[in-house]
Structure formats: C-alpha cells, structure tokens
C-alpha positions as CSV (number, residue, x, y, z in Angstrom):
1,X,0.0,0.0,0.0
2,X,2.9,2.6,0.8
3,X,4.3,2.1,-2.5
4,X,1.1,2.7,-4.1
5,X,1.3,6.0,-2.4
6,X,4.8,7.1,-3.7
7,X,3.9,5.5,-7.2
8,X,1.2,8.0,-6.8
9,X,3.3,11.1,-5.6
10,X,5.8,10.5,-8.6
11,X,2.3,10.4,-11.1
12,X,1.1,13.7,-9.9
13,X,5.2,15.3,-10.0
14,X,6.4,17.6,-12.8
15,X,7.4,15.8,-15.8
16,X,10.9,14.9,-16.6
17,X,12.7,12.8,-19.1
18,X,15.8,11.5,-20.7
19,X,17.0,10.6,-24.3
20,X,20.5,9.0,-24.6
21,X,22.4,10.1,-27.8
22,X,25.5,8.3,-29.4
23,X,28.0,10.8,-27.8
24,X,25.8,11.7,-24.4
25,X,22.8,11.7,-22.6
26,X,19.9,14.5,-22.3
27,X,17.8,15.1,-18.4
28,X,14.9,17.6,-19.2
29,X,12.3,18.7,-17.0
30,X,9.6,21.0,-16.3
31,X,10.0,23.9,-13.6
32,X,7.4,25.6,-12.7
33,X,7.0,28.2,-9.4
34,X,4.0,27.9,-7.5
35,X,4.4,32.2,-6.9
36,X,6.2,35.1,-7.9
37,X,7.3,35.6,-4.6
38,X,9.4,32.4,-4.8
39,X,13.3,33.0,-6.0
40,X,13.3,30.5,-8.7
41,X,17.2,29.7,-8.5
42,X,16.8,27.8,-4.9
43,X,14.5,25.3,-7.0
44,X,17.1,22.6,-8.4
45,X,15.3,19.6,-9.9
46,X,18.5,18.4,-12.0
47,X,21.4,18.0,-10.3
48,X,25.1,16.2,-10.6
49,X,26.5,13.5,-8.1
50,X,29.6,13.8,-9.6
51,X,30.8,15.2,-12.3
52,X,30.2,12.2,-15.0
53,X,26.6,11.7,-13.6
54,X,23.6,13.4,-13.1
55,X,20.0,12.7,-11.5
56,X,16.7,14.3,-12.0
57,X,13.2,13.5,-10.5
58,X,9.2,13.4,-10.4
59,X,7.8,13.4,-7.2
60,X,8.7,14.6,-3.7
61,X,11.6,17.2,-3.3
62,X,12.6,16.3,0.3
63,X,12.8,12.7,-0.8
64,X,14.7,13.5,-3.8
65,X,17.5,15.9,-1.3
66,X,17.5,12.8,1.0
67,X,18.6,11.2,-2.6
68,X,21.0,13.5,-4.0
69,X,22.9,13.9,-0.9
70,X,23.2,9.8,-0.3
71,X,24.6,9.6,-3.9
72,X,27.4,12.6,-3.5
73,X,28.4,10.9,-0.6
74,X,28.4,7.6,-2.4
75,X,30.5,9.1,-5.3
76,X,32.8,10.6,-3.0
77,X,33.6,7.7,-1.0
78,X,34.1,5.7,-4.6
79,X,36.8,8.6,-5.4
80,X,38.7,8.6,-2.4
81,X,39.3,4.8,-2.2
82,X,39.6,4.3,-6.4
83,X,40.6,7.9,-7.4
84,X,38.0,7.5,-10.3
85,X,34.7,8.6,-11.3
86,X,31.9,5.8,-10.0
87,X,30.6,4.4,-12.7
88,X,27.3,5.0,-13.6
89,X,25.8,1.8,-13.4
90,X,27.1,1.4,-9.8
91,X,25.6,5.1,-8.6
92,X,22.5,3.4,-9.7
93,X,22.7,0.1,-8.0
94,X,23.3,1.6,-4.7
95,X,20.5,4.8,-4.7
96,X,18.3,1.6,-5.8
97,X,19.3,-0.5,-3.1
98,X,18.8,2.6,-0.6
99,X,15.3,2.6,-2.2
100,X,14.3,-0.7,-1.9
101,X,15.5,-1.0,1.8
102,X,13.1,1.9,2.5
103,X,10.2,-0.7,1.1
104,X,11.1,-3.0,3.6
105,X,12.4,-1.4,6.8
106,X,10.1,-0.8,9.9
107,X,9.6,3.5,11.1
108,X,9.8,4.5,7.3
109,X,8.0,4.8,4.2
110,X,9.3,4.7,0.8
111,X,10.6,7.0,-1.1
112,X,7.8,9.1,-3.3
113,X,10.2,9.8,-6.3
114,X,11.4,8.0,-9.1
115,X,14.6,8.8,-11.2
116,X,16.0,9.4,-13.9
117,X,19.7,9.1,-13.5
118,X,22.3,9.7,-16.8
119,X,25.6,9.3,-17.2
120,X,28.9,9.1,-19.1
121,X,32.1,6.8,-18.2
122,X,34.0,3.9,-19.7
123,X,30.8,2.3,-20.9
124,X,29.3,5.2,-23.0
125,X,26.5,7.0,-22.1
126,X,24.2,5.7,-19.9
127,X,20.2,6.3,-19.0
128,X,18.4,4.5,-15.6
129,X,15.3,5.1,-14.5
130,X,15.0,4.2,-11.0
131,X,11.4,3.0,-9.2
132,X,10.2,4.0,-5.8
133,X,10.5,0.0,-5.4
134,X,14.1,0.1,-6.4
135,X,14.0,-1.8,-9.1
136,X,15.4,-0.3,-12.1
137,X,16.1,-0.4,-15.9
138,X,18.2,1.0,-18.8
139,X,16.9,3.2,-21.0
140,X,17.3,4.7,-24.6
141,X,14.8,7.3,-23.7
142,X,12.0,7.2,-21.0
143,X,9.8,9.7,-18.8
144,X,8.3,10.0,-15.3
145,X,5.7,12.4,-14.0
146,X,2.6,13.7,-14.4
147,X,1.4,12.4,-18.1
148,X,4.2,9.9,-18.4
149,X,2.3,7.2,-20.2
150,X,1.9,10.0,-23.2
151,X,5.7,11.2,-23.2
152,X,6.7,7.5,-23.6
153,X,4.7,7.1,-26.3
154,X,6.0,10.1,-27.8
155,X,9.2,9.0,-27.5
156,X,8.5,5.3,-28.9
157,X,7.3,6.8,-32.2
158,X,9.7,9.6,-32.7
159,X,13.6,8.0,-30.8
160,X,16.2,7.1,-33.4
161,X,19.6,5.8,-32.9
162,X,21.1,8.8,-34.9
C-alpha cells in the first residue's frame, strides 16, 4: 500500500525525461514556481552526483534531497578509495538498493520519487530510470511524471539511434 502512495506522488510530479544520444545523454524537466514571490534559483530539480553523472526527479523534493545527498556521498567515497569517477551503473545500484530498503524497513516509508539518472564513463553513455520500489532499468529514452504514459509514447514513435 505505501508504494502505491509514492507510485502516486511520482504520477502527480512535474514531468521529466531523458533521451540517450550516441555521444551523451539528455535530463529535461519542467520547472514551474508555484508564486512570484518564490526566488526560482533555490528550485534545483536536475542536479550532478559527480561530475560524470547526473539525477533528476518526479515526485517529492525532500525525498529526492534525501537522494541527491546519499549519492554525492556515495560518489565521494568511490573517489577517495579508487581515485576515479563511479561508474554510472554502480551510482544506480546503490541509490536503488537505498530505495528498496526503505520498502522493507520498519519506522519508514518509501521514497515518493522516481529517477532518472544519466551518465557518461568507460561504458558510453548511460540512461536509468529508478522506481520508488528500487527496481530499475536502462533506457534509450524514458519519462516519469505527471502524463508519463503520453511522453513515452511520444518518445516510442519519434527516438532514433542517430
């Protein structure tokens, strides 16, 4: 039943999505203030773990903070102890494990966000959406948010290798 809830939480969040290219990898997403009175510079809804990756979201944006700041620290640890980038696949494995632990563990809920994380490293570039359940997939293009089903369509008809 809680993941219900965050499924729903990411289906009501602002669109995003990402199209992987032969030389690199495209995060796109809608931002949109609520008021004028808001100082639309503190509202950050792509954002690098390091500087070969990068992460954007659809749902909740104190889950996705919670989020960014576990993968910096998870990227930062990988540098000090390989003195390389992580690899992107990796950065993924371990925000979903963190993800799917929060299905399971007792005095929390999951996390209402999914993501789209993109990178570039030995492998090429690289696109992962990430599940509030944890479970993930590679992507050549994909969406999440608010009219998601639509986007992917969109994107089935239109993507291209080139």
């Amino acid at each position: 039943l809680q993941i219900e809830y965050a499924l729903n939480r990411v289906a009501e969040g602002r669109p995003a999505l990402g199209i992987k290219a032969k030389n690199g990898v495209v995060l796109a997403t809608e931002k949109k203030v609520t008021s004028p009175l808001v100082d639309e510079s503190t509202i950050k809804k792509i954002e690098n773990l390091s500087s070969g990756v990068g992460m954007v979201y659809a749902g909740m944006p104190p889950d996705y903070r919670v989020l960014v700041s576990r993968g910096r620290k998870q990227a930062q640890q990988y540098y000090t102890m390989y003195r390389e980038q992580i690899p992107t696949s990796q950065i993924v494995r371990e925000q979903a494990a963190v993800m799917q632990e929060f299905t399971q563990s007792g005095g929390v809920r999951p996390f209402g966000v999914s993501l789209m994380i993109a990178g570039y490293d030995d492998s090429g570039p690289q696109l992962f959406q990430v599940d509030p359940s944890g479970s993930y997939f590679g992507w050549k293009a994909s969406a999440i948010g608010k009219n998601h089903v639509n986007a992917k369509t969109f994107l089935e008809k239109r993507y291209n290798e080139d």
